[in-house]
C-alpha positions as CSV (number, residue, x, y, z in Angstrom):
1,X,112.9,111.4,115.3
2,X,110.1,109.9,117.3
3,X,108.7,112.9,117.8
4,X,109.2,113.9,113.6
5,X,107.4,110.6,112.9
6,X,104.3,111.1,115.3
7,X,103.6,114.5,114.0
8,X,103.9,112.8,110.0
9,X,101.8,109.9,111.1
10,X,98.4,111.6,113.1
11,X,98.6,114.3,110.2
12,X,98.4,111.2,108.0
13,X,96.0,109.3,110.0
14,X,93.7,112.5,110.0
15,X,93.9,112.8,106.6
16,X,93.2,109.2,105.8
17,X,90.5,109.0,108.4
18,X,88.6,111.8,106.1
19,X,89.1,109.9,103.0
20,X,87.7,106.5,104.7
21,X,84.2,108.8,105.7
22,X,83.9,110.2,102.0
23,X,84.9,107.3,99.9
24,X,82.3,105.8,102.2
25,X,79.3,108.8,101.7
26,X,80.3,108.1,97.3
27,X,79.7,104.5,97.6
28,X,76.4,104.6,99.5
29,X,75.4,107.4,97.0
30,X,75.4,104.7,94.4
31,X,73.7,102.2,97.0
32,X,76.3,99.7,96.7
33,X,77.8,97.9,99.6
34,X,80.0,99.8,101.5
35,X,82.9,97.8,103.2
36,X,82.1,97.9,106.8
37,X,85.2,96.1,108.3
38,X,89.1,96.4,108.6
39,X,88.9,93.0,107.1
40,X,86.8,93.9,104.1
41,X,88.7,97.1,103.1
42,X,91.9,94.9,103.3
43,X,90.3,92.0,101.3
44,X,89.7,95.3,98.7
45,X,93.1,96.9,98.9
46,X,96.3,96.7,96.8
47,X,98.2,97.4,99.6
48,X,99.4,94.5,101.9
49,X,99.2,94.3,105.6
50,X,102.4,93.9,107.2
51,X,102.2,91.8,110.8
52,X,106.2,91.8,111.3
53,X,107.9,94.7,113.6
54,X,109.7,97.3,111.7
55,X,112.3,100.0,112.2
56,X,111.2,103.3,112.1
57,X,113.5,103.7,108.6
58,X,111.6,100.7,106.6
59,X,108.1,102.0,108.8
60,X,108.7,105.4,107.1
61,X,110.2,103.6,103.3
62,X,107.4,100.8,103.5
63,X,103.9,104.1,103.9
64,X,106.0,106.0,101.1
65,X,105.6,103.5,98.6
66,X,102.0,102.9,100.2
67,X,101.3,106.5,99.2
68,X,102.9,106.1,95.7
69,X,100.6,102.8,95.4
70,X,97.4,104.7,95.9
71,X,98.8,107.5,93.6
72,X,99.3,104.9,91.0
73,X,95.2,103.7,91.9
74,X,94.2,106.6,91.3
75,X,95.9,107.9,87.9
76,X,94.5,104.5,86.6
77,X,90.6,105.6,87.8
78,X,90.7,108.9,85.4
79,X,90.7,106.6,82.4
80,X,87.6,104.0,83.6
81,X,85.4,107.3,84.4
82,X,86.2,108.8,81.2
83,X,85.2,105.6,79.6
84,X,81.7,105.6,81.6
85,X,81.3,108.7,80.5
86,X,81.9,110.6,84.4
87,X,84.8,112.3,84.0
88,X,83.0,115.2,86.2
89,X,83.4,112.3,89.3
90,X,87.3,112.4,88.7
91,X,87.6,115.0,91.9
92,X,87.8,112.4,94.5
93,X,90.8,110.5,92.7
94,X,92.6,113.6,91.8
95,X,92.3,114.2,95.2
96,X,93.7,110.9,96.0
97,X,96.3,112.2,93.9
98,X,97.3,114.9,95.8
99,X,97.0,113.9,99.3
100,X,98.9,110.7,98.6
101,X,101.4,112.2,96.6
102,X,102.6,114.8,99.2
103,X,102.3,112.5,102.1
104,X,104.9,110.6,99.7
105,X,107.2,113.3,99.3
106,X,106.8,114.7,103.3
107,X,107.8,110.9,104.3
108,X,110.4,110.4,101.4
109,X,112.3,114.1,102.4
110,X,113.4,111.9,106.3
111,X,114.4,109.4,104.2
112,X,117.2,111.8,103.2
């Protein structure tokens, strides 16, 4: 399994690492701050940072419901930018969308 999980997670981390860069490049476009720490991006997030060890099971449970948290994110973005009137800038959360919910359902499918 160790080697299942390592594959899942740099895939992921890849992935993620992307997203970081462009979400990044779209908030400097609109010359707001961008968050330039671990700290700040956590301070931002709805996700919580777990300190406590964890079995590769709850490891694997705990980033699938991550991924469905993000998924929920960003189905609640389409209606603010259809509101302000930029539904054209609803690519980057139906990305979102996408990514997270397959990285969901490759993590859920060890889960048995």
């Amino acid at each position: 399994m160790f080697q299942t999980l390592r594959a899942m997670f740099e895939i992921q981390y890849d992935k993620l690492s992307i997203t970081v860069d462009i979400i990044g490049k779209r908030i400097r476009a609109r010359r707001a701050h961008v968050p330039e720490s671990y700290r700040e991006f956590l301070e931002l997030s709805s996700i919580v940072e777990l300190v406590a060890q964890q079995n590769a099971t709850e490891m694997v449970r705990r980033l699938v419901l991550e991924h469905k948290t993000v998924t929920r994110a960003a189905r609640s973005i389409f209606s603010i930018l259809e509101g302000a009137h930029e539904g054209p800038k609803a690519d980057l959360p139906t990305q979102r969308l996408q990514v997270n919910a397959e990285m969901a359902w490759m993590l859920g499918s060890l889960l048995g």
